[in-house]
Backbone as CSV, one residue per row, in Angstrom:
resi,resn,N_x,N_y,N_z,CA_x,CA_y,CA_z,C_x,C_y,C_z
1,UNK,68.437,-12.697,37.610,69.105,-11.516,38.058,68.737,-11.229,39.485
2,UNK,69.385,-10.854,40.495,69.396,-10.396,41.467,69.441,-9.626,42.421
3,UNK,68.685,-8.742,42.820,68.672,-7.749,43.731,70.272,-6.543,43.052
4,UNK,71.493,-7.041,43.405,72.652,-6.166,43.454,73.018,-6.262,42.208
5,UNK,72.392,-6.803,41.233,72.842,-7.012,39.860,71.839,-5.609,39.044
6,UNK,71.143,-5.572,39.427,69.992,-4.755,39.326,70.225,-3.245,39.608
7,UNK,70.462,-2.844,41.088,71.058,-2.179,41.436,72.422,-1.176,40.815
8,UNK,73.458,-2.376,40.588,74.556,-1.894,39.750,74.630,-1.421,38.250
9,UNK,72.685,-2.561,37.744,72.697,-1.873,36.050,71.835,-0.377,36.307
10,UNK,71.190,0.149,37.595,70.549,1.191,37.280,71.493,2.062,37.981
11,UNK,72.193,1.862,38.418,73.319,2.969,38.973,74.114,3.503,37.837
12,UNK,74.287,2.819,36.900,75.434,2.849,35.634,74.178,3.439,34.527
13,UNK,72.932,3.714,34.910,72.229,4.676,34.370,72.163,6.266,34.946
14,UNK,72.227,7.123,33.562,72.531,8.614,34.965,70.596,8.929,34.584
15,UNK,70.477,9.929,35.760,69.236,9.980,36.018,68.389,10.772,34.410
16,UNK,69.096,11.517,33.838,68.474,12.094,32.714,67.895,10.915,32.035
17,UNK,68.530,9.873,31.730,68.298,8.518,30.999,67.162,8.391,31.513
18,UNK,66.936,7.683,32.632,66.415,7.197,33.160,65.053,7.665,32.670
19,UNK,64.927,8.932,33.220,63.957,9.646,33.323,63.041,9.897,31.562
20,UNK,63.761,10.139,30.522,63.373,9.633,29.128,62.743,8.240,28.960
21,UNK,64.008,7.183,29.560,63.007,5.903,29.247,61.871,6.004,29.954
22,UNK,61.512,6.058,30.794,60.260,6.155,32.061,59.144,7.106,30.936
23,UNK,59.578,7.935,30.762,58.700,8.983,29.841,58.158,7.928,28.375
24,UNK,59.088,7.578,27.913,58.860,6.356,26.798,58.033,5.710,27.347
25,UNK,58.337,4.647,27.980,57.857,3.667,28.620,56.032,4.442,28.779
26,UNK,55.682,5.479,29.502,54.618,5.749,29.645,54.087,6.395,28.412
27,UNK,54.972,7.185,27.581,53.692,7.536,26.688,53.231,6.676,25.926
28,UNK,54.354,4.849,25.102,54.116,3.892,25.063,52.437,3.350,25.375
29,UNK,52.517,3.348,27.132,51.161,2.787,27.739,50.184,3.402,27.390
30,UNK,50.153,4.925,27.389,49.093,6.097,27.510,48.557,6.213,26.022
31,UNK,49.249,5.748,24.541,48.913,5.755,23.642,48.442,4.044,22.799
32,UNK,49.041,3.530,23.463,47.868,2.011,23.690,46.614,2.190,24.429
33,UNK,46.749,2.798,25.770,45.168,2.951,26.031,44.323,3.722,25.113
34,UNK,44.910,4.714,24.773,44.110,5.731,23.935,43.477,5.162,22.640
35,UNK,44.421,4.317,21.965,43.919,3.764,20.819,43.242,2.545,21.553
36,UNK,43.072,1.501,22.397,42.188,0.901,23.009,40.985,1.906,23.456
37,UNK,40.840,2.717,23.537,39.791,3.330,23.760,38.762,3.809,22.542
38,UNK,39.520,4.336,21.620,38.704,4.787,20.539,38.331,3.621,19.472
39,UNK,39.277,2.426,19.831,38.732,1.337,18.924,37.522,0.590,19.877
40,UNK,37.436,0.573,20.600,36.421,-0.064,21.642,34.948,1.035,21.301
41,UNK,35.234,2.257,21.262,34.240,3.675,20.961,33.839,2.977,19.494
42,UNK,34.539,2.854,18.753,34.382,2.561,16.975,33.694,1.371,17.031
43,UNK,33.969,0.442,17.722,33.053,-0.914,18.247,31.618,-0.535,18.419
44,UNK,31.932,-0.316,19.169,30.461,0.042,20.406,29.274,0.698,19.088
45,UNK,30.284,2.400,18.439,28.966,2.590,17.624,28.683,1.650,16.451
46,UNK,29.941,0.825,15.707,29.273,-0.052,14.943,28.251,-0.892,15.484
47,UNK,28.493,-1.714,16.491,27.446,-2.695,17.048,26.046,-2.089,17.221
48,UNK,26.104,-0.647,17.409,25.053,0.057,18.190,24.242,0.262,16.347
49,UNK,24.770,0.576,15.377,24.554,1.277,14.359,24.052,-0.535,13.277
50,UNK,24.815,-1.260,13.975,24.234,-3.013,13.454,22.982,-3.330,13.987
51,UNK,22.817,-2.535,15.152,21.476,-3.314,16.004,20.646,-2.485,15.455
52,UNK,20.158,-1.140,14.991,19.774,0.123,14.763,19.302,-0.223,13.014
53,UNK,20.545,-1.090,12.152,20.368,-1.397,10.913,19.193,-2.634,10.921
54,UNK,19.469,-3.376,11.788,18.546,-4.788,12.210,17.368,-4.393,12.125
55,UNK,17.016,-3.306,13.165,15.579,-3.015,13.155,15.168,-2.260,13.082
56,UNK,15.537,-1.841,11.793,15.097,-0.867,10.716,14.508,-1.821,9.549
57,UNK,15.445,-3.074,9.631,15.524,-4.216,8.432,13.629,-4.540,8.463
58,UNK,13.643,-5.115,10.120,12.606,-5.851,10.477,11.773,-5.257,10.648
59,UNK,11.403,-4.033,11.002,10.709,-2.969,10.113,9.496,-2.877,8.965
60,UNK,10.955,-2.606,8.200,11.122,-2.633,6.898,10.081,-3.728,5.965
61,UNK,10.545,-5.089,6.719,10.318,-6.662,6.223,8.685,-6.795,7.074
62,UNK,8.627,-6.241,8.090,6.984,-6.071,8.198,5.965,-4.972,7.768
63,UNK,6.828,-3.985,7.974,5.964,-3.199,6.594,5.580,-3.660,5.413
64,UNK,6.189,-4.543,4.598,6.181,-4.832,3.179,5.623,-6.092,3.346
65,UNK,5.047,-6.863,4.807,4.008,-7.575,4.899,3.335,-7.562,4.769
66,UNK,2.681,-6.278,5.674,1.251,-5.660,5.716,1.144,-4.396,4.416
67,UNK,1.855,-4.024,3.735,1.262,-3.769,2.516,0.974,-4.613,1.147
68,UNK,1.658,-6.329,1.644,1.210,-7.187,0.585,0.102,-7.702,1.091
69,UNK,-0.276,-7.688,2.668,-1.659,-8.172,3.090,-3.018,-7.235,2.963
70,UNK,-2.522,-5.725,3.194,-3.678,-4.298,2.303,-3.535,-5.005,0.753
71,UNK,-2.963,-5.388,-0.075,-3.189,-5.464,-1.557,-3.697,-6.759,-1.550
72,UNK,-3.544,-7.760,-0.881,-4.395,-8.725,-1.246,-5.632,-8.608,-1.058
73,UNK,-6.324,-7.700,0.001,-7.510,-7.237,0.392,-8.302,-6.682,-0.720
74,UNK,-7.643,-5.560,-0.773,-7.580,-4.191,-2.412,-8.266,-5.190,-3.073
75,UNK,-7.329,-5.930,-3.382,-7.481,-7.199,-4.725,-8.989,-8.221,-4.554
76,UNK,-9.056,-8.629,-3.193,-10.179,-9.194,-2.949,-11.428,-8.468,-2.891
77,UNK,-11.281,-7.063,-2.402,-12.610,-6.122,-2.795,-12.846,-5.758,-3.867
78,UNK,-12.119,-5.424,-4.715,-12.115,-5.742,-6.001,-12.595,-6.302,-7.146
79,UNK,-12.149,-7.682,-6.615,-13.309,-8.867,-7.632,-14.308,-8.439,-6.970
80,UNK,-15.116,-8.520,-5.409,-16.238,-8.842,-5.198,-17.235,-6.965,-6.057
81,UNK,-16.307,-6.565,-5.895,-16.784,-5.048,-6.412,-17.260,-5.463,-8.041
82,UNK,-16.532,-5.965,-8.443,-17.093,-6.398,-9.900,-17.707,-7.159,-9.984
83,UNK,-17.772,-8.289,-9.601,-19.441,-9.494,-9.276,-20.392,-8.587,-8.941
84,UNK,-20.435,-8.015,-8.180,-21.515,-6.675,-7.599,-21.554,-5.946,-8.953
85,UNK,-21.229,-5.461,-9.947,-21.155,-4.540,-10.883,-21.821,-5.529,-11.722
86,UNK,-21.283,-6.570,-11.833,-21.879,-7.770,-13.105,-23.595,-8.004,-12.728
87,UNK,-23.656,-7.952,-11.046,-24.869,-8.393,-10.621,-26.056,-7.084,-10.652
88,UNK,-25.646,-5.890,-10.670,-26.518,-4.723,-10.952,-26.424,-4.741,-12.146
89,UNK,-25.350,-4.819,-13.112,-25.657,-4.841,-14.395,-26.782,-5.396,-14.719
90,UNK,-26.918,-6.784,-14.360,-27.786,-7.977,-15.076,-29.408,-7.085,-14.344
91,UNK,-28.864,-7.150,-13.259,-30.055,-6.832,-12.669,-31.435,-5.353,-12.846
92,UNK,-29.989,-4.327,-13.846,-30.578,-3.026,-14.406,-31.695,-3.796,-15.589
93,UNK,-30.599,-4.213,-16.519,-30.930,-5.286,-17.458,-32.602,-5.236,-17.817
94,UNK,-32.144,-6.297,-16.977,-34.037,-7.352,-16.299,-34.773,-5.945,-16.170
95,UNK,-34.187,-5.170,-15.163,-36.199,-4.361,-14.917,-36.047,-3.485,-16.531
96,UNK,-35.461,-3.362,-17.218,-35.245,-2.444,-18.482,-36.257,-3.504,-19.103
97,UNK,-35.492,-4.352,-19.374,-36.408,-5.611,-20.619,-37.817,-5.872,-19.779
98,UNK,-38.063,-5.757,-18.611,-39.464,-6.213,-17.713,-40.368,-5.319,-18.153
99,UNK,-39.729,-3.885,-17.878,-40.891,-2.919,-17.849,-41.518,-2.491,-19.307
100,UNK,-40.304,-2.851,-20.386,-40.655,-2.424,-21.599,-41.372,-3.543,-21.959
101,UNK,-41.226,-4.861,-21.781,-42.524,-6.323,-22.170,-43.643,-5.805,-21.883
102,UNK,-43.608,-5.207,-20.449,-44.902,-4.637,-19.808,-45.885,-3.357,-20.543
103,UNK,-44.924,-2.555,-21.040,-45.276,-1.207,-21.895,-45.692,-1.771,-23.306
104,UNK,-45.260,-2.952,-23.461,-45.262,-2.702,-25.383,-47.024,-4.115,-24.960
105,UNK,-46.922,-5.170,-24.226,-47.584,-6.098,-23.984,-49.360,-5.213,-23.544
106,UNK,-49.206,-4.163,-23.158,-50.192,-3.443,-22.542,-50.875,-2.461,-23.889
107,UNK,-49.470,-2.066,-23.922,-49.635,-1.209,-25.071,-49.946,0.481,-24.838
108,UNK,-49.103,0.776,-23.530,-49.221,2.156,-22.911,-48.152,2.151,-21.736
109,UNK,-48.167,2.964,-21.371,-47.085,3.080,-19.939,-47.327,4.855,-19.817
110,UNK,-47.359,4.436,-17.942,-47.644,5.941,-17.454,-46.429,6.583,-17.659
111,UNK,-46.595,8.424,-17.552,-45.582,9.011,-17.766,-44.461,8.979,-16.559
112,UNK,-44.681,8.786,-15.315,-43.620,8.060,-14.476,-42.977,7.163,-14.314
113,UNK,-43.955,6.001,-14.877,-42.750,5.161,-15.155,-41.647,5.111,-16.403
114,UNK,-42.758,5.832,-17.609,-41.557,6.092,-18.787,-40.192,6.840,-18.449
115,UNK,-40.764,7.907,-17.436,-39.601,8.894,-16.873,-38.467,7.639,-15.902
116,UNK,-39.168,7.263,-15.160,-38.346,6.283,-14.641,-37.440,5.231,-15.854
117,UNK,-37.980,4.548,-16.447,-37.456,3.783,-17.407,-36.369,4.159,-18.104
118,UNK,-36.386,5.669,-18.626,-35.112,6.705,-19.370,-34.614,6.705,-18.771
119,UNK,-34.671,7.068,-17.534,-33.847,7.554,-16.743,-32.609,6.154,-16.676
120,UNK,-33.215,4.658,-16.687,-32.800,3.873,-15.906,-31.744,3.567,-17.099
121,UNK,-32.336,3.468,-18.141,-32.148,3.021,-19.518,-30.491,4.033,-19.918
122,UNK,-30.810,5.363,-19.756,-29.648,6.321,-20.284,-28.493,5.951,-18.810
123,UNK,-28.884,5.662,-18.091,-27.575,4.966,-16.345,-26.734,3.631,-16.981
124,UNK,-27.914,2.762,-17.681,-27.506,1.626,-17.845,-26.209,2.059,-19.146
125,UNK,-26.682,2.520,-20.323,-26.272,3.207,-21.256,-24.149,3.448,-20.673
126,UNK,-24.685,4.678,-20.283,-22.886,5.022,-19.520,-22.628,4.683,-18.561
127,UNK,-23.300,4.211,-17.213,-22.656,3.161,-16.075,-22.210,2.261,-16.581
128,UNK,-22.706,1.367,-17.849,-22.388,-0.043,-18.322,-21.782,-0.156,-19.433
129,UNK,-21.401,1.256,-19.910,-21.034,1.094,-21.369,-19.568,0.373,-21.661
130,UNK,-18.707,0.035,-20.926,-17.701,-0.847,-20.887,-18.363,-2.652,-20.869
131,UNK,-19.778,-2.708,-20.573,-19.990,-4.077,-20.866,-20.718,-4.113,-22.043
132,UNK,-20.415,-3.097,-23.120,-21.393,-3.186,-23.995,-22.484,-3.833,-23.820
133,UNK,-23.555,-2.824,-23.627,-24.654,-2.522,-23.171,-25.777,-3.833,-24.920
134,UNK,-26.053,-4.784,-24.075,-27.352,-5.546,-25.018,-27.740,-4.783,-25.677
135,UNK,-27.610,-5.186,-26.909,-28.511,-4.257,-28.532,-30.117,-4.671,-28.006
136,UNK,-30.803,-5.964,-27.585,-32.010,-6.300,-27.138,-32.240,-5.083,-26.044
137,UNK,-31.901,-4.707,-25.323,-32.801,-3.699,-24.616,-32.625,-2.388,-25.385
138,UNK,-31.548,-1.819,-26.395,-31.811,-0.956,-26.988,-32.851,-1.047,-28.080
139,UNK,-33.328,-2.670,-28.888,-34.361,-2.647,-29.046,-36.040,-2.548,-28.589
140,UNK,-35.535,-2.736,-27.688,-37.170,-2.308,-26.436,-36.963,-1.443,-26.519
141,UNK,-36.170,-0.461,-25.612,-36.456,0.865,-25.532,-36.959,1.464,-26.813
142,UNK,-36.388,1.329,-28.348,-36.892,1.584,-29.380,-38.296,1.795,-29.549
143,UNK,-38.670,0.502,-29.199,-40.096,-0.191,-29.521,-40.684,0.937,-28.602
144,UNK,-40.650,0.933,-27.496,-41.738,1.716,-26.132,-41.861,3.191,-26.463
145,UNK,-40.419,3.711,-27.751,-40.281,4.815,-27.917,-41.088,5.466,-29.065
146,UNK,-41.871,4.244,-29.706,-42.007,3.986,-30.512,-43.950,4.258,-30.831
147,UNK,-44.621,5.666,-30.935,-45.532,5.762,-30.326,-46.709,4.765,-31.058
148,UNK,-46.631,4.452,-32.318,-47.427,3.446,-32.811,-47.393,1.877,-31.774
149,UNK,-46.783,2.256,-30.965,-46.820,0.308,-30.309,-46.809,0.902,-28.220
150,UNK,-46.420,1.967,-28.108,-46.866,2.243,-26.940,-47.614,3.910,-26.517
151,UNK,-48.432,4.018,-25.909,-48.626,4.997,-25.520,-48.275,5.592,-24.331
152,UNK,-48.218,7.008,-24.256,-47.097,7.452,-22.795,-48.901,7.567,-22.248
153,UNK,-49.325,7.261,-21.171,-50.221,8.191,-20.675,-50.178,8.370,-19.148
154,UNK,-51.253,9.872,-19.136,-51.008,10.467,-17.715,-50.140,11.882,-17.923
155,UNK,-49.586,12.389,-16.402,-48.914,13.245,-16.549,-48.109,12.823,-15.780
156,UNK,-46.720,13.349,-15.468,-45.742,13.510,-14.811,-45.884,13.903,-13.355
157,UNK,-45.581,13.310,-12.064,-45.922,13.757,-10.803,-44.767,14.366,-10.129
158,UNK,-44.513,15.226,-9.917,-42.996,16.125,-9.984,-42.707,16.469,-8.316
């Protein structure tokens, strides 16, 4: 088409026309940008709200590291807490059965150490009573309690 061809189709338009299509024509453009705009906005916060979900994720996924690395700890103080419990156990034990060999073998025991000995004897008793506590040291203690086979002597030093 050519220059006067052009010319003659917009002349054979009257200006009211004109002026509608032109109006078309732009609100056309002005409502493509607009919706290019708010879909680009709807973009932006998804991507923004994807990156935001990410590292929250990773987060998330290291938090639940380091609370399976606190429980393996937990878990490892734990046992050693009970080897330690097994090892005072044994070890209450022994001076219980020592001191009463000593009391019944003598055939007396001062009143501090008897006080000591109850004392140690009634700890072992309910500190240990989940390891059911040896019937053998409840037989000593018997025996030491026992005034025909030991005597308490002395007094108490308070």
């Amino acid at each position: 088409m050519g220059g006067k061809e052009i010319a003659d189709l917009l002349s054979g338009i009257s200006l009211g026309t004109f002026i509608l299509w032109l109006l078309a024509i732009v609100t056309i453009i002005s409502t493509i940008c607009a919706v290019t705009i708010k879909l680009y906005k709807v973009f932006t916060k998804y991507r923004n709200a994807k990156d935001e979900n990410e590292k929250i994720k990773n987060a998330s996924a290291e938090h639940d590291k380091k609370i399976d690395e606190l429980g393996k700890k937990i878990d490892k103080m734990c046992d050693e807490m009970e080897q330690q419990r097994q090892i005072n156990y044994k070890q209450v034990r022994y001076d219980i059965v020592h001191t009463c060999d000593e009391a019944i073998s003598s055939g007396q025991i001062s009143a501090n150490k008897y006080k000591s000995l109850m004392e140690m004897y009634d700890e072992y008793v309910v500190v240990f009573a989940d390891l059911k506590p040896n019937g053998y040291v409840h037989n000593m203690i018997d025996r030491v309690n026992d005034p025909t086979q030991v005597k308490i002597i002395g007094q108490l030093d308070e």
